[in-house]
C-alpha positions in Angstrom: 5.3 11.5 -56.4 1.7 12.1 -57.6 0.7 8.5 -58.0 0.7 8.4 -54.5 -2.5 10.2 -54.6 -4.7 6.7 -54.8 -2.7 6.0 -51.3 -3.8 9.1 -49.9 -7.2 8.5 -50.0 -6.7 4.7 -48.3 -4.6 6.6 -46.2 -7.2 8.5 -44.8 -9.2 5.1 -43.9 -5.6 3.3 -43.0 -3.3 3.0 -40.5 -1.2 1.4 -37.7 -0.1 2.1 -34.4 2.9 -0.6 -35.1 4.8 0.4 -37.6 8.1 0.9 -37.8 10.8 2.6 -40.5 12.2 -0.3 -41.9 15.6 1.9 -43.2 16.7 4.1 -40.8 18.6 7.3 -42.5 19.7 8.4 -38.7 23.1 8.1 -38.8 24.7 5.6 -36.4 23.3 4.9 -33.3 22.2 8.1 -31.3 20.6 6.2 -28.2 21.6 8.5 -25.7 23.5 11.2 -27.8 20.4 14.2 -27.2 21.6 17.0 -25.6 18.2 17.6 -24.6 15.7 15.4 -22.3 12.9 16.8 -24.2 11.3 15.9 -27.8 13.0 17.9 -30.4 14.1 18.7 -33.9 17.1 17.6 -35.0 19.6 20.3 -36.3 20.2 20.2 -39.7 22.7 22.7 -41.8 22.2 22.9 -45.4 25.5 22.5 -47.4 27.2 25.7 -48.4 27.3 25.5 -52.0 29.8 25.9 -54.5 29.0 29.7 -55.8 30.2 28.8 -59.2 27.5 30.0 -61.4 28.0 31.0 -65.2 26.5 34.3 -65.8 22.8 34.1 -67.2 22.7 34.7 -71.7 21.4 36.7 -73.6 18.8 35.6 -76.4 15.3 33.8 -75.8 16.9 30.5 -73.5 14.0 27.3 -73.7 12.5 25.9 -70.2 12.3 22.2 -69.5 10.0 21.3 -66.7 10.4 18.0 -66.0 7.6 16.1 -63.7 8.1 14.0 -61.0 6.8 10.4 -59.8 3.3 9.6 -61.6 3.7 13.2 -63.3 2.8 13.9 -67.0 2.3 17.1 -69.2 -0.4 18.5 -66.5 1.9 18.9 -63.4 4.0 21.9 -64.7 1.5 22.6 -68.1 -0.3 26.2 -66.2 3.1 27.7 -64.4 5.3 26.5 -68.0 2.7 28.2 -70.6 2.5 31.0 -67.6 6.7 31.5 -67.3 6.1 32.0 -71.4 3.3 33.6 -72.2 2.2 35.3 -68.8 -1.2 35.3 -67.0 -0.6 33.9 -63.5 -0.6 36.9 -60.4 2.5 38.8 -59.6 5.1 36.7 -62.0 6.1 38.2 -65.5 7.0 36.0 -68.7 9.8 35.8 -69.2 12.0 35.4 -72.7 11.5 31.6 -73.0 10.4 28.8 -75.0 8.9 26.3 -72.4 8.8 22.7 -72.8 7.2 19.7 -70.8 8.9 16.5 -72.0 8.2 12.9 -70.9 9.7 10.0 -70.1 9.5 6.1 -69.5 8.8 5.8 -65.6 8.8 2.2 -66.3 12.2 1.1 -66.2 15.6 2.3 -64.6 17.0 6.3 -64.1 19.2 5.2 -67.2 15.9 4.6 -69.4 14.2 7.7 -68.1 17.2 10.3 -69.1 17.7 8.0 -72.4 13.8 8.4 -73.1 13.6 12.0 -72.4 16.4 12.5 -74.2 13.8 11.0 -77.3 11.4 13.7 -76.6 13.7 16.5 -76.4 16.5 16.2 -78.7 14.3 16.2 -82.0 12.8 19.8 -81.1 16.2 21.2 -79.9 17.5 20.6 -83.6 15.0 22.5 -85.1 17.4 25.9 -86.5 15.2 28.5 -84.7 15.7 26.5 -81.3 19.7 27.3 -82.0 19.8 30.9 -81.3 21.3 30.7 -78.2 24.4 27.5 -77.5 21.7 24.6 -75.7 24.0 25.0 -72.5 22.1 28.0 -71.3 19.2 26.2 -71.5 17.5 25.4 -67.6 16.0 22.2 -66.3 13.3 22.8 -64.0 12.5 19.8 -62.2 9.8 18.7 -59.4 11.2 15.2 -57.2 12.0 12.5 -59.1 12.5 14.7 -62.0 15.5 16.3 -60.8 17.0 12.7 -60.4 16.4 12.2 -64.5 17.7 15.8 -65.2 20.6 15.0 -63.3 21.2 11.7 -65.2 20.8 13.0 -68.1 22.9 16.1 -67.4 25.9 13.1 -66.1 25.2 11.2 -69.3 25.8 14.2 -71.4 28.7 15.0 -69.4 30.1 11.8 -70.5 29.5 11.6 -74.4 26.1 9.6 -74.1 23.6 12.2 -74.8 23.6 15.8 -76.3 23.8 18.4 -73.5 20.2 19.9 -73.5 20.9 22.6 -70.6 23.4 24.4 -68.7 21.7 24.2 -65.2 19.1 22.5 -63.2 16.3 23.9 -60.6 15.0 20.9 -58.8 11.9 21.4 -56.0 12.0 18.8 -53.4 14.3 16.3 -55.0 15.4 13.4 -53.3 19.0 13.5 -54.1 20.2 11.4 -51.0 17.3 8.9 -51.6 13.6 8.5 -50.5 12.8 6.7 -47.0 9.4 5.7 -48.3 10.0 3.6 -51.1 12.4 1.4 -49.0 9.6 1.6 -46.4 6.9 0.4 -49.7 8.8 -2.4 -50.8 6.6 -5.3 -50.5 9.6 -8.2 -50.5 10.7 -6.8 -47.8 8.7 -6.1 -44.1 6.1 -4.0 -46.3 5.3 -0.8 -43.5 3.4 0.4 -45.9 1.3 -2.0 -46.3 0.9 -3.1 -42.8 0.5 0.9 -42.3 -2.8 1.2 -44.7 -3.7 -2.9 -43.8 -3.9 -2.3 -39.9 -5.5 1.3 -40.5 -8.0 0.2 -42.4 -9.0 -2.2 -39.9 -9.7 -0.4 -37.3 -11.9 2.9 -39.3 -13.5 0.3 -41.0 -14.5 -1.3 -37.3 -15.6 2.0 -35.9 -17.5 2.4 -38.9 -19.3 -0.8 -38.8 -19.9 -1.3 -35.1 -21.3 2.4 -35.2 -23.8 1.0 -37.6 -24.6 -2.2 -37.3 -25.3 -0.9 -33.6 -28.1 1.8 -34.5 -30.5 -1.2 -36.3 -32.8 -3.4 -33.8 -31.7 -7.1 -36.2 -28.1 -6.1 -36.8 -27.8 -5.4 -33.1 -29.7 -8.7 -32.3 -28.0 -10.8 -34.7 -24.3 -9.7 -35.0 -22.0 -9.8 -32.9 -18.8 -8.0 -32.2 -16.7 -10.5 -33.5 -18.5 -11.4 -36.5 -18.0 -7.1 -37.4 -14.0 -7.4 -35.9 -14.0 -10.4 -38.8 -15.7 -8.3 -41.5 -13.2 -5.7 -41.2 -10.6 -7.9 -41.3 -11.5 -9.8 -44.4 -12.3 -6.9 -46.3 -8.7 -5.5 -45.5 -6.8 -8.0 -45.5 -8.2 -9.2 -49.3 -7.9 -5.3 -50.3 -4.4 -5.4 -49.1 -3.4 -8.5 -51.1 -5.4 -7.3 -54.3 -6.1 -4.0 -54.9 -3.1 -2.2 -52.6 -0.5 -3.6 -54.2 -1.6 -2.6 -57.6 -2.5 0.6 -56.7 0.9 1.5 -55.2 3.2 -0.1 -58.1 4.6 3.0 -59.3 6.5 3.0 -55.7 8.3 -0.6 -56.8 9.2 0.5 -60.2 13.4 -0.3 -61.3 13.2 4.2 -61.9 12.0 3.9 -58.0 14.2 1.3 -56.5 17.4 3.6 -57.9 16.7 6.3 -55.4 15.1 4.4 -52.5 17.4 5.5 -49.4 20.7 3.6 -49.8 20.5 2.3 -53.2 23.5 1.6 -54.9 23.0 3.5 -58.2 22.2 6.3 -56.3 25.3 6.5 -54.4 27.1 6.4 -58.2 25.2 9.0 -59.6 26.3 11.5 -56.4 29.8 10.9 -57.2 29.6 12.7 -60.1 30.3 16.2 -59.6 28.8 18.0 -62.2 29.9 21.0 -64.3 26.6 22.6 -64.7 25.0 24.8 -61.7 22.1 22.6 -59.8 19.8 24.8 -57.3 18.0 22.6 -54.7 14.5 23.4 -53.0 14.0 21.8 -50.3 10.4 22.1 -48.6 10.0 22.0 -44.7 6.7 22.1 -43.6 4.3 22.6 -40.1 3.0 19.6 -38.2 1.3 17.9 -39.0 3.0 17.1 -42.0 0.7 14.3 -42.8 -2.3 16.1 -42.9 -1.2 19.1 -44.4 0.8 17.0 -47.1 -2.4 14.2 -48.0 -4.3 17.7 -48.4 -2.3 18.4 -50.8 -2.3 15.7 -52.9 -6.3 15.8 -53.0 -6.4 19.4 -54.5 -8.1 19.9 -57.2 -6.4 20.3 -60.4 -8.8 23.0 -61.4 -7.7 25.2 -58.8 -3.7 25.0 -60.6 -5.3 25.3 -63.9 -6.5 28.4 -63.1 -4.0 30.0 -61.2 -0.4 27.7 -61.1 0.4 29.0 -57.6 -2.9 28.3 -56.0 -1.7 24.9 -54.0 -1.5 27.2 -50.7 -3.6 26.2 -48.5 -3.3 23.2 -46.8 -5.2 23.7 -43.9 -8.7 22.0 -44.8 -7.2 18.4 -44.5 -6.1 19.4 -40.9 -9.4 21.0 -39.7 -11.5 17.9 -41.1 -8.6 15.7 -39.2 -9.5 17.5 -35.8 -13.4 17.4 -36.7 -12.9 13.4 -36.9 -11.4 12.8 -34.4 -13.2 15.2 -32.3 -16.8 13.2 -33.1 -14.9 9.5 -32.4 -13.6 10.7 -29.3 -17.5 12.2 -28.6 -18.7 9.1 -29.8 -16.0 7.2 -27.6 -16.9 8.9 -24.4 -20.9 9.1 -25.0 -20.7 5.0 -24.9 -18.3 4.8 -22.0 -21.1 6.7 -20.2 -23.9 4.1 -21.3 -21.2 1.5 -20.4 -21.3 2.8 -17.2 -24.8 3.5 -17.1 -25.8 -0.5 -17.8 -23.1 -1.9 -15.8 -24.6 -0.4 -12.7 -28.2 -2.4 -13.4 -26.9 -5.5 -14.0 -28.7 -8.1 -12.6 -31.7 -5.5 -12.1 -32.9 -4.9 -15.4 -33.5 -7.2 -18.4 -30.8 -7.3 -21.2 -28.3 -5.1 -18.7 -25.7 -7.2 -19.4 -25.6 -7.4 -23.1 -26.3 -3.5 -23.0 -23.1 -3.1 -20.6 -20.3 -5.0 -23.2 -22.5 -3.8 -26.4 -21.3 -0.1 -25.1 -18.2 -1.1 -24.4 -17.3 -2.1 -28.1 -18.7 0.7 -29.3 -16.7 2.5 -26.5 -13.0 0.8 -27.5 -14.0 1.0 -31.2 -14.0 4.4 -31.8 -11.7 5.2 -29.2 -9.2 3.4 -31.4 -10.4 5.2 -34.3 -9.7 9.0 -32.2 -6.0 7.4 -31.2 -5.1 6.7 -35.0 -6.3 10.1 -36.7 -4.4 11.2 -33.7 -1.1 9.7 -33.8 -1.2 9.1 -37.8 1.0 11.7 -38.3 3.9 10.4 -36.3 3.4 7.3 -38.1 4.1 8.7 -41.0 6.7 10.8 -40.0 8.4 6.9 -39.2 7.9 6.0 -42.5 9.8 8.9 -44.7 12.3 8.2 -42.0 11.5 12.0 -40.4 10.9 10.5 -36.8 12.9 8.6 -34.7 12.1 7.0 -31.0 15.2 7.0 -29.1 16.4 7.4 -25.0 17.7 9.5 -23.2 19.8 9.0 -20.2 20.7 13.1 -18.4 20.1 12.3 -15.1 21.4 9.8 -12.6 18.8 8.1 -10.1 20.0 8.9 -6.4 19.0 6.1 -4.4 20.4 6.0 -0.5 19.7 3.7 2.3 20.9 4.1 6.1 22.6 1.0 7.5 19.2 -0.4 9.0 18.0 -1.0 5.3 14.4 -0.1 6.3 12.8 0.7 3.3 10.3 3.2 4.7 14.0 5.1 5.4 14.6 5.0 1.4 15.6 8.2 0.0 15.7 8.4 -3.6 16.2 11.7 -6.1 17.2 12.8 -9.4 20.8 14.1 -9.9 23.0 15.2 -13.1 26.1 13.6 -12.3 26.9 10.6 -10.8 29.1 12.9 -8.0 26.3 14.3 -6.8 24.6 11.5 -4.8 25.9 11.9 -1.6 24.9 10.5 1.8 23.3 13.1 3.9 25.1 11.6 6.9 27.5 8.8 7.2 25.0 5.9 7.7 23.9 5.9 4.4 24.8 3.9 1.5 24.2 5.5 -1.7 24.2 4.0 -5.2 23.2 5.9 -8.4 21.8 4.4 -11.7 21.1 5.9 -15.0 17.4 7.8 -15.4 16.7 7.0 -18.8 13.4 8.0 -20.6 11.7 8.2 -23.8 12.0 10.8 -26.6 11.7 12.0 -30.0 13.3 14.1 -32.2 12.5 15.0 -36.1 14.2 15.8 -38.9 12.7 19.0 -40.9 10.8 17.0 -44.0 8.0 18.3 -46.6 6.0 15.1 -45.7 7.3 12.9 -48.3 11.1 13.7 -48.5 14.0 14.8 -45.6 15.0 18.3 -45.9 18.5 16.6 -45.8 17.7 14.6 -48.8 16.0 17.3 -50.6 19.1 20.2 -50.3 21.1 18.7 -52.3 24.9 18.1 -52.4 28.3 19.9 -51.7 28.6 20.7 -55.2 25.2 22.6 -56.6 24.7 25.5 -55.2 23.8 27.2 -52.3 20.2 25.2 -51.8 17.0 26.8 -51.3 14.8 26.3 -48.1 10.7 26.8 -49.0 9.4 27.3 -45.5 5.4 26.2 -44.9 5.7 23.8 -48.0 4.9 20.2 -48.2 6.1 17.9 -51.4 3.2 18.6 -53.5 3.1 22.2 -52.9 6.5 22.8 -54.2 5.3 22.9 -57.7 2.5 25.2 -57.3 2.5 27.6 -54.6 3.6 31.0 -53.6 7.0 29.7 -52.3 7.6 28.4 -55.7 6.7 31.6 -57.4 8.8 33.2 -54.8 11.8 30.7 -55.8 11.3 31.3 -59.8 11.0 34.8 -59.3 14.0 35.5 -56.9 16.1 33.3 -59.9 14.7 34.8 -63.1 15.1 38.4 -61.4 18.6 37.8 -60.4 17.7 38.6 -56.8 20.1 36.8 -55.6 23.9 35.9 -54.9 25.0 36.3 -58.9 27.6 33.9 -57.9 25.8 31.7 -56.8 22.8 31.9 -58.9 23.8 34.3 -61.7 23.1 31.4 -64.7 19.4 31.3 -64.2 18.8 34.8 -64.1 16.0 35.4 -67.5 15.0 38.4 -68.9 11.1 39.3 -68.9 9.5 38.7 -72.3 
C-alpha cells in the first residue's frame, strides 16, 4: 500500500477526535463479553496450517516478487537482484533467476492476475527458463500482491492462465480483507476523510493562532474567528480537491475486491488451492501509527543500499513526543498568561483582550497536544484494530435502612448479584450492573489485522514477524529472517519443505 505515502504526510497535519470504523471486523456483538475489566488485546490464534508442502527442486527455480498497492519495479528491485546475485549483509544468493513483473492496478483482481500473466508468460517460454517444470517456481508477494498471486495461481488452477509457480510467500497480505479501504470509501461516511479533514483543522489552527499571535497588526487586526475560518476553508477545499485525488488508488475496482467483506473476496477464499501459500503476518509496538507513517517516509536510498535497512522506526515516534511535548508547553505557558491577565482585569489597559487572546492560544494548542496524542488510537479505529466496548463485572450494592435517610445510604461494589446483603434486617438492598468503559486491540502491522494477514486454514503454517509494521515487511531484518529460515530449510519440511533453495 505505498501510495498511501501522499496520506502519510497529510496525516501528520490531520486528524479527528470523532471518527469512527465504519466496518467493524469484530465479530458479533462483544458488549460485555471481556473477561477482563481492564483494556486489553484481544487473543488471537493463528490457523494451524495444512503441512502439505512438496519438497523443494533441484535446478536454478525463477523468483517472482510481486509488489503491493502503489508498488512498481523499485519495492522488491535491491532484495530480488540481492536473493540473485548477492550483496546485501548476512543473506546468500541463492540459485535463482529473479523477476519483478507488473500489473494493471487499475481495474479488478481478475485484470491484475490476467495482466501480470502478460508480463510473465512471454519470458517463462524462453527454452533456457524451462530447465526446471514452472511449478517449482515461488511467488513472493508484499500486500496486495499476494491477493494477484493468488488469483492468478486460482485462475491457473482452473485452465485460464499457465501455472507460473508452485507456491506463494506473501508478507502482510490481506487475505480476509482490508478495514481501511472500507473506512476510505468516499460514497460512503468517508472516516478517512473526515479523519485528515478534522485533523487538519485543528494543526493548522494551532499553527496559525501561534503566529498570527507573535505580530503587533495580526494580533490587532485578526481575530480568533477570522483564523478558526482560515483553517477551515483551507481544509475543507483541500479535502474536496486535492484529498480525494490523492487517495484514489484506495477506491480503485483491484481495491474495492478486498476491502473487508467484499464479495469477490469471499469467492476467491473458497478456493482451496493446491499449491503451498506461506503467510507473514506483521504485529507491531504501539504506537502503530507512528511507527508505521515512519515507515512509509523512509527513504528509498536507505533500501537501495542495503534491502533490509527499513528497521528502525523509532524516529517518527520520538518527533511525535517532541510535538506534542512543545504544544502541550505552549498550552500551559498561555494558560499561565491567561491567568496572569484575568487577575488585572479592570486594572490595567487591554487586560481583557489579553485574558481571552491567551486563552485561544491556550485551547489551540492544547487541542493540537490531544490529537498527536490520541492519533494513534484513531487510527487503530480505522484498520478496524480498536474497538470501544463495556464492560459490566461488577454489580453496584446499593442498601437503605427502612428510614430511607439518604445520609444512611450504603453503597459498594460486588461480583455477583448474591453478594449484596443487608448488614442487618432493616435494610433494603438492590444491586445494579457496574458497567464501564474499555478497549481491547487486535494485534495489527498498522495497516492490516494480524487476523487478516495469517492467512487461511489451507496455506501453511503462517508466519508471525514480531516489531514489524506493513511497510517494513518488505525490507527489514524480520524479512531477511523469513527468506532465510525458507530458503535454508530451517524449518518444518512438511510444512515448508517446497521453498527451500539452494545458495548460488
Amino acid at each position: 500500500m505505498k501510495n498511501l505515502f501522499p496520506f502519510v504526510i497529510l496525516s501528520v497535519l490531520c486528524s479527528s477526535n470523532e471518527v469512527w470504523a465504519q466496518i467493524d471486523p469484530w465479530d458479533g456483538n462483544i458488549v460485555f463479553s471481556l473477561s477482563s475489566g481492564q483494556d486489553s488485546v484481544s487473543p488471537f490464534t493463528p490457523p494451524a496450517g495444512n503441512g502439505s508442502s512438496p519438497a523443494s527442486p533441484t535446478g536454478k527455480r525463477t523468483l517472482y516478487w510481486i509488489h503491493g498497492l502503489g508498488g512498481g519495479v523499485k519495492s522488491w528491485g535491491t532484495l530480488a537482484a540481492a536473493t540473485q546475485a548477492g550483496g546485501a549483509p548476512d543473506y546468500a544468493a541463492r540459485n535463482v533467476r529473479s523477476v519483478v513483473p507488473v500489473y494493471d492496478q487499475y481495474g479488478s483482481l481478475n485484470t491484475a492476475a490476467i495482466s501480470m500473466e502478460w508480463f510473465i508468460d512471454p519470458l517463462a517460454s524462453v527454452p533456457s527458463w524451462d530447465s526446471i517444470p514452472r511449478s517449482r517456481h515461488i511467488a513472493i508477494a508484499h500486500s496486495q500482491g499476494g491477493l494477484v498471486a493468488r488469483k492468478h495461481a486460482q485462475m491457473a488452477e482452473r485452465g485460464a492462465l499457465n501455472r507460473q509457480y508452485g507456491g506463494i510467500v506473501a508478507f502482510g497480505t490481506p487475505h480476509r480483507g482490508a478495514v481501511l479501504l472500507n473506512n476510505a470509501n468516499p460514497n460512503g461516511s468517508y472516516p478517512l476523510g473526515q479523519f485528515v479533514q478534522t485533523g487538519c483543522q485543528v494543526m493548522s489552527n494551532a499553527e496559525l493562532t501561534n503566529l498570527m499571535r507573535q505580530n503587533f497588526w495580526t494580533d490587532l487586526l485578526v481575530s480568533q474567528s477570522t483564523i478558526s475560518e482560515i483553517s477551515a476553508s483551507a481544509c475543507n477545499a483541500f479535502a474536496n480537491t486535492l484529498l480525494p485525488l490523492m487517495l484514489k488508488d484506495l477506491n480503485q475496482p483491484i481495491t474495492r475486491d478486498y476491502r473487508w467483506g467484499a464479495d469477490s473476496l469471499w469467492a476467491l477464499n473458497q478456493d482451496t488451492l493446491s499449491i503451498p501459500i506461506a503467510a507473514a503476518y506483521g504485529v507491531e509496538d504501539a504506537p502503530v501509527f507512528w511507527r508505521t507513517m515512519g515507515s512509509f517516509l523512509l527513504n528509498d536510498t536507505t533500501i537501495s543500499h542495503n534491502p533490509f535497512g527499513a528497521d528502525n522506526d523509532q524516529a517518527a515516534v520520538d518527533a511525535a513526543n517532541q510535538m506534542m511535548a512543545h504544544y502541550w508547553g505552549q498550552s500551559e505557558f498561555f494558560k499561565g498568561r491567561y491567568n496572569y491577565w484575568k487577575r488585572r482585569r479592570g486594572f490595567v489597559p487591554f487586560a481583557s483582550r489579553n485574558t481571552w487572546k491567551a486563552w485561544d492560544q491556550h485551547q489551540a494548542n492544547l487541542r493540537a497536544h490531544e490529537w498527536i496524542r490520541d492519533a494513534n488510537d484513531q487510527w487503530e479505529r480505522l484498520i478496524g484494530a480498536l474497538k470501544d466496548t463495556l464492560y459490566q463485572g461488577e454489580y453496584l450494592c446499593i442498601c437503605r435502612p427502612a428510614s430511607r435517610a439518604l445520609r444512611a445510604t450504603r453503597v459498594s461494589r460486588v461480583p455477583t448479584e448474591s453478594d449484596c446483603i443487608p448488614i442487618n434486617g432493616s435494610e433494603t438492598c438492590t444491586t445494579y450492573p457496574y458497567i464501564h468503559p474499555v478497549q481491547i486491540r487486535k494485534p495489527n502491522d498498522g495497516v492490516v489485522l494480524a487476523e487478516s494477514a495469517a492467512g487461511l486454514p489451507h496455506f501453511v503454517e503462517p508466519i508471525k514477524m514480531p516489531h514489524t509494521n506493513h511497510q517494513q515487511m518488505r525490507n527489514s531484518s524480520e524479512t531477511r529472517r523469513v527468506l532465510n529460515g525458507l530458503f535454508n530449510g530451517e524449518w518444518n519440511p512438511s510444512s515448508y519443505g517446497f521453498f527451500k533453495t539452494k545458495p548460488r
